[in-house]
C-alpha positions in Angstrom: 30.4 -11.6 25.5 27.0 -12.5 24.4 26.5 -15.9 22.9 24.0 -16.4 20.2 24.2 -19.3 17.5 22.2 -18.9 14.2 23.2 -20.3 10.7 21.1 -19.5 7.8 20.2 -23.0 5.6 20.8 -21.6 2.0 22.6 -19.3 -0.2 20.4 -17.0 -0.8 20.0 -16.2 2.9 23.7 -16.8 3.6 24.6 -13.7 1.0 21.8 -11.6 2.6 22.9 -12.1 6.0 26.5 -11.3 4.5 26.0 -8.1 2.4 26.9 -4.3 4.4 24.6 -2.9 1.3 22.3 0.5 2.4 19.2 -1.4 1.4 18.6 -5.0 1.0 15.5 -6.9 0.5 14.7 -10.5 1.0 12.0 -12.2 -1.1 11.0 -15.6 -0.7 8.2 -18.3 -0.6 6.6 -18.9 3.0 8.6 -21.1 5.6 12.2 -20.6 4.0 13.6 -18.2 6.6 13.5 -14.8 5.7 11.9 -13.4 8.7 14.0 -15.3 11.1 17.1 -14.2 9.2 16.0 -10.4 9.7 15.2 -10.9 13.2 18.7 -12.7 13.6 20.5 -9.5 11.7 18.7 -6.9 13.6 20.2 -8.4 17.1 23.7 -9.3 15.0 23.8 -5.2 13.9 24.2 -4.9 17.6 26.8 -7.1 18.4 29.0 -5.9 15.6 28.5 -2.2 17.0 31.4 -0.4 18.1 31.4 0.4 21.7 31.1 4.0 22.5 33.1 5.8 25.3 31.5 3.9 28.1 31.7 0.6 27.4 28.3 -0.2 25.4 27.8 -0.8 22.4 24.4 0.7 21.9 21.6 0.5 18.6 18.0 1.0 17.9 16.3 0.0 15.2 12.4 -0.3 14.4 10.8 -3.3 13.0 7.4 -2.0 10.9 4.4 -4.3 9.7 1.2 -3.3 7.9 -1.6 -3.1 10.6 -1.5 -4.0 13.9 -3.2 -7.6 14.6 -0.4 -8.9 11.8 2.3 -6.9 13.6 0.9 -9.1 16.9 0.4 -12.1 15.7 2.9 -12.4 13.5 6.1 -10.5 13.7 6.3 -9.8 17.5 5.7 -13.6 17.9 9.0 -14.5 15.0 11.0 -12.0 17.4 9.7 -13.9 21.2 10.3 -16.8 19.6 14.4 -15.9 19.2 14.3 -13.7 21.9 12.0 -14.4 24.6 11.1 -12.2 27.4 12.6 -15.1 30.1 16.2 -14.8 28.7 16.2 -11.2 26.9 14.3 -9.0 29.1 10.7 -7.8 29.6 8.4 -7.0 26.8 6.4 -3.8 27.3 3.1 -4.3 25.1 1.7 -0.9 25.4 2.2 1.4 22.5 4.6 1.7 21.0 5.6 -2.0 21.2 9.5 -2.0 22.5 12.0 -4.5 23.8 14.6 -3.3 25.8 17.1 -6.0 25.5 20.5 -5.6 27.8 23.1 -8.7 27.3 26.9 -7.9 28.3 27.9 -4.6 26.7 25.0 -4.6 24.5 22.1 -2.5 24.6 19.5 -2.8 21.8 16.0 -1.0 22.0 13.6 -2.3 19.4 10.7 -0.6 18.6 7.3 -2.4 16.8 4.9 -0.5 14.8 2.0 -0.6 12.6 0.7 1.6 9.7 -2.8 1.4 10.0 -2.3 2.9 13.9 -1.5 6.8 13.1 0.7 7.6 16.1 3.1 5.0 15.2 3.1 6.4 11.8 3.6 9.8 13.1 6.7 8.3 15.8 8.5 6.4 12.8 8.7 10.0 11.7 10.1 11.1 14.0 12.5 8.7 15.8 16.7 8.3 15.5 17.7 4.9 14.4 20.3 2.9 13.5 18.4 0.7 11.1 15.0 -0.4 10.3 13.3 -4.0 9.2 10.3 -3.7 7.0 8.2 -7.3 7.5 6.0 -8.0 4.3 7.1 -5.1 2.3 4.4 -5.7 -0.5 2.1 -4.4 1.8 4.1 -0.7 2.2 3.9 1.7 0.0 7.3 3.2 -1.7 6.8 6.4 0.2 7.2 5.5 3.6 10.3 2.9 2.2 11.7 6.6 1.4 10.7 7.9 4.6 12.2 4.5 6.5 15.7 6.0 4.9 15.4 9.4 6.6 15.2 7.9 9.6 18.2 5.3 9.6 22.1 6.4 10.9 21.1 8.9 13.9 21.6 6.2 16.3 24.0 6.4 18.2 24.9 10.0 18.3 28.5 11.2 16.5 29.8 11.7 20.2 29.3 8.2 21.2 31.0 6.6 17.9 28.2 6.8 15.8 26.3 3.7 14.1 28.8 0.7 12.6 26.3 0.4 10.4 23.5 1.7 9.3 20.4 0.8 6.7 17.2 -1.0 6.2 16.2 -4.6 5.8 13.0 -6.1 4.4 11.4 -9.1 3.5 8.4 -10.5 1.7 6.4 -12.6 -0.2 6.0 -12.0 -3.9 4.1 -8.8 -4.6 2.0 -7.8 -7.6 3.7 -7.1 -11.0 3.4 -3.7 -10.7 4.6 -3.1 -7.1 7.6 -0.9 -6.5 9.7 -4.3 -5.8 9.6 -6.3 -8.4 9.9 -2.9 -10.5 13.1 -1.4 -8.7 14.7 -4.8 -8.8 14.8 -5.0 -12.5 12.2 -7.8 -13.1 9.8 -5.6 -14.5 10.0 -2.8 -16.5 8.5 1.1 -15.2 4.9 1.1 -16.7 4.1 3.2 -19.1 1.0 5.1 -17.7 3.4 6.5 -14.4 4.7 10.4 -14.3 8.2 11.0 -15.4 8.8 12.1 -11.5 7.4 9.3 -10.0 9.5 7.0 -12.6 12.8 8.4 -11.1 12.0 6.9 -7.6 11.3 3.6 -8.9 14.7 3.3 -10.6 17.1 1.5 -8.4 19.9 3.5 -6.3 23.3 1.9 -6.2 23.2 1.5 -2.6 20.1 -1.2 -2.7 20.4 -4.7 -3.6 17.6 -7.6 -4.0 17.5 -11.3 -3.0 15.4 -13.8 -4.8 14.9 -17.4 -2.7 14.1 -20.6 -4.8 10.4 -22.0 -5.2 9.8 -24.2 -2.2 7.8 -27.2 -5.0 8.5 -27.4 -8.5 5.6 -28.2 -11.1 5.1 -31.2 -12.5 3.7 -31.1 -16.1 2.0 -33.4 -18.8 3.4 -33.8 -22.3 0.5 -31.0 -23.0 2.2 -28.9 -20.6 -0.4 -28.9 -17.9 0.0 -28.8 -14.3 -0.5 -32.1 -13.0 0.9 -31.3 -9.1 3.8 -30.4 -7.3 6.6 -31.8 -5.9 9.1 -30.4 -3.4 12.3 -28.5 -4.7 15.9 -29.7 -3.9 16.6 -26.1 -4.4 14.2 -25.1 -1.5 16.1 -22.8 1.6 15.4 -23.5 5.3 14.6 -27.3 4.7 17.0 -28.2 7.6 14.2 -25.9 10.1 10.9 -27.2 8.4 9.5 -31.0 8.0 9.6 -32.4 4.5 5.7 -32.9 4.6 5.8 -29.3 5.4 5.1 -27.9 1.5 3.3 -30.7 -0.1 0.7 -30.2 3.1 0.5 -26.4 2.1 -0.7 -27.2 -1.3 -3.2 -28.9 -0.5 -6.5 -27.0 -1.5 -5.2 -24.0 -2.5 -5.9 -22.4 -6.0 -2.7 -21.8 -8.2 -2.5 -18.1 -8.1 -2.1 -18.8 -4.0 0.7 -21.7 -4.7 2.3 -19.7 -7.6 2.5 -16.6 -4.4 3.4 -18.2 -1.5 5.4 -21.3 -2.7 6.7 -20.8 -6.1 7.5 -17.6 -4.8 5.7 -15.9 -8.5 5.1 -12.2 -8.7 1.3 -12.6 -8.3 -2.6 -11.7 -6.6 -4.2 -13.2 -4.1 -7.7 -12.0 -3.4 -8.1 -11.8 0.7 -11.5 -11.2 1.6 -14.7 -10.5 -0.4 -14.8 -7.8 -2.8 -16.6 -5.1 -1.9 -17.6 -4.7 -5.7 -17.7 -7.9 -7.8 -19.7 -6.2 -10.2 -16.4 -4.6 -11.1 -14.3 -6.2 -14.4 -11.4 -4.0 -15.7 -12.2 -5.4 -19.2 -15.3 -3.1 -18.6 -14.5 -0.3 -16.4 -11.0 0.5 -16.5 -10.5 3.0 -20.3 -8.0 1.4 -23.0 -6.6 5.2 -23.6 -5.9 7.8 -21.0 -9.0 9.8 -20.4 -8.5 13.4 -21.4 -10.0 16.6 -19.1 -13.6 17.4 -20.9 -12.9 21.3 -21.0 -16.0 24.0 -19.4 -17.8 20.4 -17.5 -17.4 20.4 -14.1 -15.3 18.7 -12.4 -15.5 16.4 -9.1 -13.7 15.7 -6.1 -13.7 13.4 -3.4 -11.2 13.3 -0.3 -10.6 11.3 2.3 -9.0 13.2 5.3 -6.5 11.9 8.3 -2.7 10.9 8.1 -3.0 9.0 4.9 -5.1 11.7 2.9 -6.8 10.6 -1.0 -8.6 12.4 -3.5 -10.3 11.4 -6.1 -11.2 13.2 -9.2 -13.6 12.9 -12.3 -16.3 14.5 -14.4 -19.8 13.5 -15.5 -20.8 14.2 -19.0 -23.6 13.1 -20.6 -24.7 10.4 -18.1 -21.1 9.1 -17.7 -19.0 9.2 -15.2 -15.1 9.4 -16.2 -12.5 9.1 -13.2 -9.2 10.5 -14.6 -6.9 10.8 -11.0 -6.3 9.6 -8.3 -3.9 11.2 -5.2 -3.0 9.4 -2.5 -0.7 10.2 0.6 1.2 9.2 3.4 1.6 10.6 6.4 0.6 14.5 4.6 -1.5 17.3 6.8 -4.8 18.1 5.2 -2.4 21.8 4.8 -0.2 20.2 2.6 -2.3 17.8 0.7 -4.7 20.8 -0.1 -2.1 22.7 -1.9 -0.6 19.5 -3.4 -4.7 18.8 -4.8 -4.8 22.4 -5.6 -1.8 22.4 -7.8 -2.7 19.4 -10.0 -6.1 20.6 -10.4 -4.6 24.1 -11.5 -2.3 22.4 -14.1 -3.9 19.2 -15.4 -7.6 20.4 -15.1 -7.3 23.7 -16.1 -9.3 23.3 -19.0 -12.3 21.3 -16.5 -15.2 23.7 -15.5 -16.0 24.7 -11.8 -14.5 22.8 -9.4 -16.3 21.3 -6.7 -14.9 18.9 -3.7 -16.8 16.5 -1.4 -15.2 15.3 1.7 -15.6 13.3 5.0 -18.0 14.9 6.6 -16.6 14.0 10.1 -13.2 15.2 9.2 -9.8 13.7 11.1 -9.1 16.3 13.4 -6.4 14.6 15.1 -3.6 16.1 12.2 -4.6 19.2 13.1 -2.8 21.4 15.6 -5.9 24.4 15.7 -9.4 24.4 15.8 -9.4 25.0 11.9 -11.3 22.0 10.6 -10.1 20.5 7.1 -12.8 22.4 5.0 -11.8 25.3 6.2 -8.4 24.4 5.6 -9.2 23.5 2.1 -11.1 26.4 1.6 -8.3 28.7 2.5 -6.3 27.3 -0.2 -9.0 28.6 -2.3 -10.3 25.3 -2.7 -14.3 25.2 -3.0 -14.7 22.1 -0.3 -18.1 20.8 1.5 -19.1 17.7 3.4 -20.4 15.0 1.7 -24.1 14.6 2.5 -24.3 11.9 4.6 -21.2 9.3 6.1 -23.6 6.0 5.9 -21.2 3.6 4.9 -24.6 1.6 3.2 -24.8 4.7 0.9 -21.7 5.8 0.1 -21.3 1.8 -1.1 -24.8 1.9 -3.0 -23.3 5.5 -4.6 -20.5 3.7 -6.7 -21.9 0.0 -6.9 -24.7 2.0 -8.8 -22.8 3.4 -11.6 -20.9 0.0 -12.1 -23.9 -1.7 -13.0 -25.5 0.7 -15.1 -24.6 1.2 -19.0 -25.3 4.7 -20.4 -26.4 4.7 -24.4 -24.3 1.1 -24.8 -21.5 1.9 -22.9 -20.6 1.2 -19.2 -21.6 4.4 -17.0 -18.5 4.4 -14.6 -14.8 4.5 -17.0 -11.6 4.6 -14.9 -8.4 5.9 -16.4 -5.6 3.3 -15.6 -3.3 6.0 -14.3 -5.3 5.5 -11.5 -3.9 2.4 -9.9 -4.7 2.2 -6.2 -8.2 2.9 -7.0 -8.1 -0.1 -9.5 -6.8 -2.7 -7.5 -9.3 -1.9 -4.8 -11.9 -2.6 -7.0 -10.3 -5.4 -8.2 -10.3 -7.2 -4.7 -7.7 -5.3 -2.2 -11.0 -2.9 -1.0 -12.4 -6.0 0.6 -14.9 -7.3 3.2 -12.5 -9.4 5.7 -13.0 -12.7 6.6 -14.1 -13.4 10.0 -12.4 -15.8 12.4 -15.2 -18.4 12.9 -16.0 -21.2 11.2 -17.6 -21.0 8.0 -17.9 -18.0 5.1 -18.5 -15.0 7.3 -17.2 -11.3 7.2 -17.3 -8.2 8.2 -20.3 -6.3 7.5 -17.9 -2.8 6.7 -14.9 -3.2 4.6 -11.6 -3.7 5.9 -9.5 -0.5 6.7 -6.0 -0.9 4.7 -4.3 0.7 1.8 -7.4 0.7 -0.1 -9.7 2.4 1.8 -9.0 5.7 1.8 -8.9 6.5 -2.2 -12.2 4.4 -2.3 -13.6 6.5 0.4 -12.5 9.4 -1.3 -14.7 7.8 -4.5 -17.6 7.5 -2.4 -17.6 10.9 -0.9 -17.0 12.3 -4.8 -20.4 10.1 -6.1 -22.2 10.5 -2.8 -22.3 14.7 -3.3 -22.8 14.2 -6.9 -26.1 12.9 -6.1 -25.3 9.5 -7.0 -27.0 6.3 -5.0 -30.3 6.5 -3.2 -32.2 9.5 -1.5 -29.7 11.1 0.7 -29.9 11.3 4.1 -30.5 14.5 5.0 -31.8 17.9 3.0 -28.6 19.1 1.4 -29.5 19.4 -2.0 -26.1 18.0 -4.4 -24.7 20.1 -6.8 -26.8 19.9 -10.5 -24.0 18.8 -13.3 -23.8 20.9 -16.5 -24.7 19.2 -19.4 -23.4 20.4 -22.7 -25.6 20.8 -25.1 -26.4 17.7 -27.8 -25.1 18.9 -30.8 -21.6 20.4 -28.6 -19.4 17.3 -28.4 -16.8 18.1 -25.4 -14.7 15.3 -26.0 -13.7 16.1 -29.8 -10.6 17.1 -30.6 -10.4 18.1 -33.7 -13.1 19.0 -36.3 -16.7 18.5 -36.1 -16.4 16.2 -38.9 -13.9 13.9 -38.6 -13.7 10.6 -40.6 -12.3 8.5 -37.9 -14.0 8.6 -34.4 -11.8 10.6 -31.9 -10.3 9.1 -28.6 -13.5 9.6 -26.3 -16.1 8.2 -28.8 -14.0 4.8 -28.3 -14.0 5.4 -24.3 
């Protein structure tokens, strides 16, 4: 008999830790438990498992974080702090991660990855489990939450019992609005601008449940209404574990958006980092109207290659640039995603003129499994594909920034449609410079790899072979845009004369 003590302070946590549902997720301000009470019901999952024929009572499970220095630092250090290698059993910290943990009749392998390394993307894929814990779950996108589910109740095997139970757990801090969370949980309604498909994954399956924790400070207001401060809340979970100085000290110099996020526990941004482009304002550059496809104008493409593939698509007409799509995947060979790109360019831009794509020029060869390189890949879909002039990362920057500073007859030169959402919140501060671990206001000189990264690559690449930014690199000669001719408005809809000016006249 293993003994193991652990009693959640609150009742939020105490009805998480008691619910059997498929999917349940934990969200809560910093400090009040949530990760400790995941770590606890990953090793409790394994007590409660029925022993197979020979005695054991064996589980795995897979605990997933965003990249891999938070994965380190952050959850692998909750999980030694409950179960330290000195009572539980040695640690083995090459990749992947795993802690082979054997107390009485119990056996429990737990395997530790991170998304930004593409093997342990690839392995999550792959592996039999009898549950998964998603740490920080604002940071994962919906799709590998789907793929998470695959994965679940194939550990242990039918002919030793099979799992007791089965699911996955997650936690977090309060996302943004329009993150799949607060969405599938009913505190948000499905935006507007998203596909009808896409829409029926964001609706709530019977078999997932939420859990909302309390503020950790409440607000204290003048007769105005106005913040005054903040004192802490009788409400608060896990105050038994924490000092009472602990919130009021975490206040302390912080703007409100950060408080309303990681204390009051708000749906909310925090801007981590320095924006790549602060030259960006969504007042300015993101359209009020969905852009429409500007029919017999060409129409570019941008794509980033690897595991977590993005294209980007727009056109150019008369000086402006109008980004109407975005694609972005996870964990999709460049095989797939070409016919995936290929479809929604046959179908949306059918109308568009020739079609031309820009990608990395180094590739990501690693997906492959021949000596086919993406472009030819691309271009056996019957996709016309070519290397982007030159990978400087200086350029590819200077080739966007560019067009966001620059206003074309009055209006801004670069319009985003808001259907494309990763793209937006990259410029709006997730694509970001990150903040280096001295002293001081210093970062990186290259911005941060994350979820971001690859659709803005896949922007770059599309502005960089336009011919957009400075003198390219090397003697490839970018592809001339069409322009229609003056009196030939591609964006009318209707007559020539019209009273009222049509929908991209106000863009």
């Amino acid at each position: 008999m293993v003994d193991f003590k652990y009693k959640p302070d609150g009742d939020i946590l105490k009805g998480f830790m008691k619910d059997d549902t498929f999917f349940r997720g934990i969200r809560g301000p910093v400090g009040s438990g949530k990760s400790v009470a995941c770590c606890v019901e990953v090793f409790r999952r394994a007590l409660e498992q029925e022993k197979s024929p020979d005695g054991v009572r064996k589980s795995r499970w897979a605990i997933i974080r965003n990249t891999n220095p938070q994965l380190r630092t952050t959850t692998i250090k909750t999980w030694l702090d409950w179960f330290p290698e000195s009572d539980w059993g040695k640690f083995t910290w090459s990749v992947p991660y795993t802690h082979n943990i054997k107390k009485g009749d119990v056996e429990l392998e737990v395997l530790f990855l991170a998304l930004d390394r593409p093997e342990d993307v690839k392995k999550l894929l792959s592996l039999e489990l009898t549950g998964i814990w998603i740490n920080e779950a604002r940071e994962i996108p919906k799709s590998i939450i789907d793929a998470c589910t695959m994965r679940v109740g194939r550990y242990p095997s039918m002919r030793d019992g099979g799992p007791s139970w089965t699911g996955v757990i997650a936690d977090t801090n309060a996302p943004e609005e329009d993150h799949w969370w607060p969405i599938m949980s009913g505190e948000v309604p499905i935006p507007d601008h998203i596909p009808r498909e896409q829409a029926k994954m964001l609706v709530k399956p019977t078999n997932w449940r939420f859990y909302t924790q309390p503020s950790g400070m409440v607000e204290t207001k003048d007769e105005q209404g106005e913040i005054q401060g903040y004192v802490p809340s009788k409400g608060a979970e896990n105050q038994k574990n924490m000092m009472k100085s602990y919130y009021p000290n975490l206040v302390q110099g912080k703007t409100k958006s950060w408080i309303d996020v990681y204390v009051m526990n708000r749906l909310g941004h925090i801007q981590e980092g320095k924006p790549v482009y602060p030259m960006f304002a969504a007042e300015v550059h993101v359209a009020k109207e969905e852009i429409p496809v500007a029919a017999n104008v060409p129409l570019y493409v941008g794509v980033d290659f690897g595991l977590t593939p993005a294209a980007v698509i727009g056109q150019k007409v008369r000086g402006r640039w109008f980004l109407q799509a975005e694609i972005v995947a996870i964990d999709m060979g460049i095989v797939r995603f070409s016919e995936v790109l290929r479809q929604e360019l046959a179908t949306r831009f059918a109308a568009a003129g020739e079609v031309i794509i820009y990608g990395d020029p180094s590739g990501d060869f690693r997906a492959q499994t021949d000596e086919s390189t993406p472009f030819h890949i691309m271009r056996g879909a019957g996709l016309r594909a070519f290397p982007a002039p030159s990978n400087s990362v200086d350029l590819r920057l200077e080739a966007v920034s560019s067009q966001l500073t620059k206003m074309t007859e009055g209006k801004p030169a670069l319009l985003i449609d808001r259907r494309c959402t990763q793209l937006i919140k990259g410029f709006e501060g997730g694509y970001a410079y990150k903040r280096m671990q001295v002293s001081g206001e210093r970062f990186d000189d290259k911005p941060d790899k994350n979820m971001f990264s690859h659709v803005h690559d896949a922007a770059q690449y599309l502005f960089l072979g336009a011919g957009e930014g400075r003198a390219l690199m090397n003697s490839q000669a970018p592809a001339t845009p069409t322009v229609a001719k003056r009196d030939f408005d591609v964006f009318s809809r209707g007559p020539a004369r019209r009273k009222k000016p049509g929908l991209w006249s106000r863009l």
